[in-house]
Each structure stands twice: as structure tokens, then as C-alpha cells.
C-alpha positions in Angstrom: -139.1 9.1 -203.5 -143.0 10.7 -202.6 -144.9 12.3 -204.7 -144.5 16.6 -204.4 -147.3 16.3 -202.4 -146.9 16.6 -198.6 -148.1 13.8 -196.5 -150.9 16.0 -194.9 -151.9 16.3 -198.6 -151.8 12.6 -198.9 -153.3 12.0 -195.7 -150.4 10.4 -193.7 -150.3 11.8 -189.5 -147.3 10.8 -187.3 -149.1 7.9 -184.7 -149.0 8.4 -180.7 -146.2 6.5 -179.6 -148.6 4.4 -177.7 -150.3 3.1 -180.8 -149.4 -0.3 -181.8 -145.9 -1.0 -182.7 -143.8 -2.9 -185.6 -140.7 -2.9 -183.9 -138.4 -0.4 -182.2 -135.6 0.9 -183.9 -131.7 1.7 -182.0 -128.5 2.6 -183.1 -125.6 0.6 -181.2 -123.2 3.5 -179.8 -119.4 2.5 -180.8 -117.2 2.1 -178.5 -115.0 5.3 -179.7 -117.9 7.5 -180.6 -118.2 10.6 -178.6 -121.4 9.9 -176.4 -119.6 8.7 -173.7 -116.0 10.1 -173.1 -114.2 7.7 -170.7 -117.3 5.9 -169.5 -118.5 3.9 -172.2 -118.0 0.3 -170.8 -121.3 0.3 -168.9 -123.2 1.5 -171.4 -124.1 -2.1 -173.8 -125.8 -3.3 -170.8 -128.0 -0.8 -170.3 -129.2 -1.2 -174.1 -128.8 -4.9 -173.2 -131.9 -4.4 -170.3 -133.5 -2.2 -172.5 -133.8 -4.4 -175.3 -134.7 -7.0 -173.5 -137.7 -5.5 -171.9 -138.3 -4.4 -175.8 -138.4 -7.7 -177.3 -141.3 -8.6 -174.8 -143.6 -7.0 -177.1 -142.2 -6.3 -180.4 -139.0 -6.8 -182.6 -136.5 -4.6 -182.3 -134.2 -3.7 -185.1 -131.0 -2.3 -184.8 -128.5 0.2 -187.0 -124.6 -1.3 -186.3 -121.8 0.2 -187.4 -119.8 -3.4 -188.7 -119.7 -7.0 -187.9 -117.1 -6.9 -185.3 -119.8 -4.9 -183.6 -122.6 -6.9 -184.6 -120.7 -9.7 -182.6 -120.3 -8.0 -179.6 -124.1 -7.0 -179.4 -124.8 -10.6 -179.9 -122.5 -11.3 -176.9 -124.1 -8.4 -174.8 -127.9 -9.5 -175.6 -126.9 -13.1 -174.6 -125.9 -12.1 -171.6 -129.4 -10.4 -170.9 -131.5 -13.3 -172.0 -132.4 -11.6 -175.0 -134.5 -13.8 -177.6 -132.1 -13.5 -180.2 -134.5 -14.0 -183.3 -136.5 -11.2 -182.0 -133.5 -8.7 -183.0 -132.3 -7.6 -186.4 -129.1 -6.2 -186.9 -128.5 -4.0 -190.2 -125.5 -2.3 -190.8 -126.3 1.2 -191.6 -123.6 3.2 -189.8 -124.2 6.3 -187.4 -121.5 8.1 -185.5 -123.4 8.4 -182.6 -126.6 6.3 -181.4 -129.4 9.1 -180.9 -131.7 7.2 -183.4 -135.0 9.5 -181.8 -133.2 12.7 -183.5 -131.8 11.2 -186.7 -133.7 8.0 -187.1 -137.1 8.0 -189.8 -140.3 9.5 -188.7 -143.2 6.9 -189.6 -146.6 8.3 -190.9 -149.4 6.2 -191.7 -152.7 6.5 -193.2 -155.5 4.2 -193.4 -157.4 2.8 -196.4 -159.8 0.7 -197.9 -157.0 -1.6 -198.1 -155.6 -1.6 -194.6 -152.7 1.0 -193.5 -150.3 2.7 -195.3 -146.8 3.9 -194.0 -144.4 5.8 -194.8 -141.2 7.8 -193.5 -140.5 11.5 -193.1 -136.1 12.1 -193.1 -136.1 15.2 -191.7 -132.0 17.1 -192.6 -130.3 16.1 -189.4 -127.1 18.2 -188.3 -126.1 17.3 -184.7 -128.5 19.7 -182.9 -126.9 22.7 -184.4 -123.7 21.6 -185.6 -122.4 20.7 -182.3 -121.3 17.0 -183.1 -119.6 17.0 -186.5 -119.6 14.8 -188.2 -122.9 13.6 -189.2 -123.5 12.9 -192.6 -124.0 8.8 -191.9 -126.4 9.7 -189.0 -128.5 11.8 -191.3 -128.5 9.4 -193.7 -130.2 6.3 -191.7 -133.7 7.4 -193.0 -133.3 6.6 -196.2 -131.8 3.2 -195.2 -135.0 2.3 -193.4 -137.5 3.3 -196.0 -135.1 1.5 -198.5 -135.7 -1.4 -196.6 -139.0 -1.0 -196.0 -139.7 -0.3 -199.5 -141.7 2.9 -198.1 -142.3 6.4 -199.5 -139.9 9.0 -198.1 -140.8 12.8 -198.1 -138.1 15.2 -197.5 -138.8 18.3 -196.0 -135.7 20.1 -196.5 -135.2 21.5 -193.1 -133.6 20.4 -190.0 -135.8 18.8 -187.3 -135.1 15.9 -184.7 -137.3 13.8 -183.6 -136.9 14.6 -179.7 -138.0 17.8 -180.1 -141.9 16.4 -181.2 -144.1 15.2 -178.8 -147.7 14.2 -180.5 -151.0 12.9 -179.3 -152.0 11.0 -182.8 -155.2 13.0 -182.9 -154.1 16.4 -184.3 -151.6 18.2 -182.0 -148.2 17.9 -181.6 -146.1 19.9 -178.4 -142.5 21.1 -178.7 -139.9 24.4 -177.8 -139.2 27.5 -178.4 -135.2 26.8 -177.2 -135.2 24.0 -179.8 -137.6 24.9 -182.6 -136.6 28.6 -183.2 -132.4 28.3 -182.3 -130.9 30.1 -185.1 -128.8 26.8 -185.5 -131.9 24.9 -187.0 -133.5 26.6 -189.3 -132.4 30.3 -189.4 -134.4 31.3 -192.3 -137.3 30.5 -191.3 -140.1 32.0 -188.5 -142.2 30.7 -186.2 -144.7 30.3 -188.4 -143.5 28.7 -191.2 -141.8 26.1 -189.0 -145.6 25.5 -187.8 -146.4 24.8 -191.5 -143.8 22.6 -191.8 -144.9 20.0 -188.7 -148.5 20.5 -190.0 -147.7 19.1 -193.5 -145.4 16.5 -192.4 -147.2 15.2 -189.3 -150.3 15.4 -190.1 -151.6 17.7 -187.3 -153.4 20.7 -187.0 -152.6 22.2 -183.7 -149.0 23.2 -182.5 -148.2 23.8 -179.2 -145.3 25.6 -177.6 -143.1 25.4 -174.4 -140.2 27.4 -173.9 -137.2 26.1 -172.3 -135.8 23.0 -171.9 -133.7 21.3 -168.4 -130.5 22.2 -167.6 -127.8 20.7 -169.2 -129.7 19.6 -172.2 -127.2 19.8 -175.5 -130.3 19.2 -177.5 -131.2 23.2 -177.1 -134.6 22.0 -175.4 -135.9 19.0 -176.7 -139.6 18.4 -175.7 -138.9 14.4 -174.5 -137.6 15.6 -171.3 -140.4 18.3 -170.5 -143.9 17.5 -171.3 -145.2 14.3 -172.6 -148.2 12.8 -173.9 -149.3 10.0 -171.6 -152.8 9.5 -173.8 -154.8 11.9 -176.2 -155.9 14.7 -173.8 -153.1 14.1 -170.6 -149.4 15.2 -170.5 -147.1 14.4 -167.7 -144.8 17.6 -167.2 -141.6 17.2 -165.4 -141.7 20.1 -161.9 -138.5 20.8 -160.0 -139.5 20.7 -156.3 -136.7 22.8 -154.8 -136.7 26.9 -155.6 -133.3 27.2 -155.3 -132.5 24.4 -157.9 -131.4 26.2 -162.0 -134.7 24.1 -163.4 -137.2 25.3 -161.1 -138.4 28.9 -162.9 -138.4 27.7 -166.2 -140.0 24.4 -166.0 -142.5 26.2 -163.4 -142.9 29.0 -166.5 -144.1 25.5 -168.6 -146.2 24.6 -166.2 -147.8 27.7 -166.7 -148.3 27.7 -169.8 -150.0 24.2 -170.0 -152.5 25.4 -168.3 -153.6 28.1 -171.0 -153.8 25.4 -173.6 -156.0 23.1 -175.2 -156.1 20.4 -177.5 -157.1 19.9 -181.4 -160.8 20.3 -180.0 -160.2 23.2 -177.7 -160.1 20.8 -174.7 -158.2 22.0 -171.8 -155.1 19.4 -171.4 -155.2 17.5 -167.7 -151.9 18.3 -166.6 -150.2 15.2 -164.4 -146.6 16.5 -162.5 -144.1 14.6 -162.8 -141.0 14.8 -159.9 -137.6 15.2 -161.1 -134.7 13.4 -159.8 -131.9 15.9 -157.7 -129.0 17.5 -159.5 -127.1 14.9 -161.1 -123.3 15.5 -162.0 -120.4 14.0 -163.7 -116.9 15.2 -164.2 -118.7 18.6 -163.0 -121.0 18.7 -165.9 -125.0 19.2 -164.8 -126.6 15.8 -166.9 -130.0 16.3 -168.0 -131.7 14.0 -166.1 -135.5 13.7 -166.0 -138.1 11.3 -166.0 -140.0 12.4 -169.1 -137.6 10.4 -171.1 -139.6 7.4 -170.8 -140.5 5.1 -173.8 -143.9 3.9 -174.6 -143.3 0.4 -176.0 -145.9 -2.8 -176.9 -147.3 -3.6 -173.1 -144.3 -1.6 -171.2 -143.4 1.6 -170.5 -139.9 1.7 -170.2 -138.9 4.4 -167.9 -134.8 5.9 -166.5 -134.2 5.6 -163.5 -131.2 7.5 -161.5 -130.4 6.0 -158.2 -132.5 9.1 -156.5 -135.6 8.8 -153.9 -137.8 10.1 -156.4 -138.1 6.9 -158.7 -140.1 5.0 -157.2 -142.4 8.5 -157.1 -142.0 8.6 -160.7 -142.8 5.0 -161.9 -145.4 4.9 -159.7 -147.1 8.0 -161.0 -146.6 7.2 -164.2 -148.1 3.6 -163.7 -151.2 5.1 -162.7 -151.2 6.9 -165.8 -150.2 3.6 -168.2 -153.2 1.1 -166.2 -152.5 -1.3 -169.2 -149.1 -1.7 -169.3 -146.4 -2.7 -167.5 -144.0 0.4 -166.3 -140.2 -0.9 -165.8 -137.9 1.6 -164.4 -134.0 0.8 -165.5 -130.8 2.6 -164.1 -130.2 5.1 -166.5 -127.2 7.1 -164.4 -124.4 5.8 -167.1 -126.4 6.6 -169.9 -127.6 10.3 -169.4 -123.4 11.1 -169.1 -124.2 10.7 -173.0 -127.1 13.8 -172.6 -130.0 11.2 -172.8 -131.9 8.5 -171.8 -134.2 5.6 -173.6 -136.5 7.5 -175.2 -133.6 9.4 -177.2 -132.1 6.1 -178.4 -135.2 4.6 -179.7 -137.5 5.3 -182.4 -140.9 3.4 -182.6 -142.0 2.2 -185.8 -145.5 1.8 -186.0 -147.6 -0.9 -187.1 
């Protein structure tokens, strides 16, 4: 356990997700978890692409819930050519495999004797109760800086990790819909939920959108909106058609990027990102978006959907990413679970 002081105190800050990376951490979905009612058999080899294009450039460690599991990843990542001692499985066991929103929260600080790390395990409780239960995914944290043999601080309020979006240099974007939902954190105001992300990640700037897509469970999370592509340039996902649910509100974003600045009173540079069309299952609207893209060691791993706009997207956001390589994978049987690669990872930096 930390100290009682908080790691802005300490010095610690929450890293771009661009800096360099240890490893990338997943959690394995089970086959009769609750992400993917009636559709889950597609879904290992999607994680089985993924990882593949992770191990490129970094290990990648992964929470599983047993060994008969454990097995049948090793089977799946075979199967994708997946250099096998690139992977480590550990089994710490999660209902459900949204690692970005209960996984740790690295902070490092640098010294006279190199870098210091550490993890912040924020409470976790299904994105307002929605999902019980939970109490195994909340706890996965504390397994990782366990195994780390890193300093955990424990804020004591709830927080996922989708809902932060920060540029490593001082200012971190996220929600209103998510931030300030009554089933978060209901006693506390906007304020004090500002003090909270400046003493755990290390910023000083906090900056807020309001609503999130359409069909988001998450109540807004900032990983499908507006993301930091390096310190002083978002891409922000625009709906092209007036008559589509997600044009207004993400249009109402877009205005609002434009009245802010950065740490240093910069003006962002704004970069608009297409989204895909409406994208349905069983008639549910899925929350589909190319903001959910992962930043990983020389790749930028980005969902695709089947829809004319991706080659748009990964082309934009290759001009954006010059030294890395952007990979678009189907993602249309993984958002029926409500999300896409960057809400089942969780980079741990180096």
C-alpha cells in the first residue's frame, strides 16, 4: 500500500498512451459471461488478431479466468501465429473482459535513478451497477501491482478507465454523461471529482465534453469521442448525416473543442474523424465508432465495421500516427459486447 500522500504529491502523472510501452494488458471474456449473449463464438479470434498485432511490439499479459481457459487461448493464439512466449497468462478472474474500465492505472515518475511506476485501482462497479456482479473485476488492480511489486493508491471513488483520455503533459479530457451520473459518485460535485483526477493523474487541466454516442452502456465514456492523437491534437468522432441520433450531440463536442486549450493555454488542433453508419444487432443501436482505437508499441490498432467509411478512418488516422503502422481489424462481433480494442486493453507503460 502508498503512502497517504497522493501521487500528484509524490510526483507520479498517468503517461500518453503513446509513450513507450511494457506490455498490454487483456482480460480473456468467458465463454458464459454476459458480453456477448448468443454471439460469443467469434469473438477469441478477434482478441486472437488483436494480440497478434500486439505482440509485434510488446508483451502482452493476459487476466484468465482458469486453465481450461488458459488452454483454449493457447489454441486460439496458435491459430493466429501468435509468438507464444511473448504472452503471459495469469489467472486473476474477471466476470467480464473490459480490462480499460477495471484494469490498474499506471503512473510513473522519473528520478535520479531511472522511472518509477506505480498503479492507481480506482472502486470499479460495472458503470453504475449495471453488470452485477463485479467484485473479481474490481479486484484485478491489486493483482497487478501485487505482481509487479508496485505502489497502489486507492482513491476511494469509482472511476473507469475509458472515461480518461490524457495527453501526458498535464491535461486529461473526459464527460459530463459519465463523470457526473449519479451512479458514480453521487456525493461528490464537479469539482471535487476534478480534484480527484488532478491528484491521481498527475495533471492540472481538466477538460469536459458532454455526451457520449448512442448506445454507449458506459454512460459516455471519452474513448469513443475525442482522443488524443499527440500532446496538442485530438481526433473527434462527427456524424455526417443530420438526421442520424449522434449528429447534435457529438456536433455540440465539436463545439466545444474549439473553446479549449491545453495545459499551456494552446488552442487544441481539432482532426474529425468519420463515423461508421448505424450499426444494429438484435435491434439494439451498438456503439460503434472509430475513436476506439488503441495506441500500441509501432501500431495503431484501429476497429473496423464492414462500412465505407474505414478506409476514410485508417487513413486519416495514419496521417496522424506518421511513425507507426495503423492496422484496421473487423470489429462488428466485438462492439455486440458495447466496445471495441481500446476498452479491452490497458497499456502498461514502460
Amino acid at each position: 500500500m502508498s503512502s497517504a500522500h497522493s501521487p500528484l504529491e509524490l510526483g507520479y502523472r498517468m503517461p500518453a498512451e503513446w509513450e513507450p510501452h511494457h506490455a498490454t494488458w487483456l482480460t480473456w471474456p468467458r465463454p458464459n459471461g454476459i458480453s456477448f449473449p448468443g454471439k460469443y463464438e467469434p469473438v477469441p479470434d478477434v482478441y486472437g488478431q488483436f494480440v497478434f498485432h500486439l505482440t509485434r511490439g510488446e508483451e502482452v499479459h493476459i487476466n484468465v479466468w482458469n486453465e481450461e481457459l488458459a488452454e483454449e487461448i493457447r489454441r486460439v493464439l496458435r491459430r493466429h501465429h501468435v509468438p507464444l512466449e511473448r504472452v503471459h497468462l495469469h489467472l486473476f478472474q474477471a466476470y467480464e473482459p473490459w480490462c480499460r474500465d477495471h484494469g490498474p492505472i499506471f503512473v510513473v515518475r522519473d528520478g535520479p535513478n531511472g522511472r518509477d511506476r506505480a498503479v492507481v485501482d480506482w472502486g470499479y462497479n460495472a458503470w453504475g451497477n449495471k453488470y452485477p456482479p463485479f467484485d473479481l473485476d474490481d479486484a484485478i488492480p491489486q493483482h497487478i501491482a501485487n505482481l509487479r511489486g508496485l505502489p497502489l493508491f486507492q482513491p476511494g471513488i469509482v472511476m473507469e478507465g475509458g472515461s480518461l483520455e490524457v495527453n501526458g503533459r498535464g491535461t486529461v479530457l473526459t464527460t459530463e454523461a459519465c463523470l457526473l451520473n449519479p451512479n458514480r459518485n453521487p456525493e461528490l460535485n464537479r469539482a471535487q471529482i476534478e480534484q480527484y483526477l488532478r491528484s491521481y493523474l498527475g495533471v492540472r487541466h481538466v477538460l469536459w465534453l458532454g455526451d457520449g454516442i448512442v448506445g454507449d452502456d458506459t454512460d459516455g465514456h471519452i474513448d469513443d469521442l475525442t482522443r488524443f492523437v499527440n500532446p496538442t491534437t485530438v481526433v473527434t468522432v462527427v456524424e455526417e448525416d443530420p438526421a442520424d441520433e449522434n449528429y447534435e450531440l457529438l456536433q455540440e463536442n465539436l463545439r466545444r473543442l474549439r473553446t479549449m486549450t491545453d495545459q499551456d493555454q494552446q488552442p487544441l488542433k481539432i482532426v474529425e474523424l468519420p463515423m461508421p453508419r448505424r450499426l444494429e444487432y438484435e435491434d439494439q443501436r451498438l456503439p460503434a465508432s472509430y475513436a476506439n482505437f488503441y495506441i500500441a508499441n509501432g501500431r495503431v490498432i484501429v476497429p473496423t465495421y464492414r462500412d465505407p467509411n474505414d478506409n476514410r478512418a485508417l487513413e486519416l488516422l495514419q496521417r496522424e500516427f506518421p511513425d507507426r503502422k495503423v492496422v484496421g481489424i473487423d470489429s462488428t462481433d466485438l462492439i455486440w459486447g458495447l466496445g471495441s480494442f481500446h476498452c479491452i486493453s490497458q497499456q502498461e507503460p514502460a
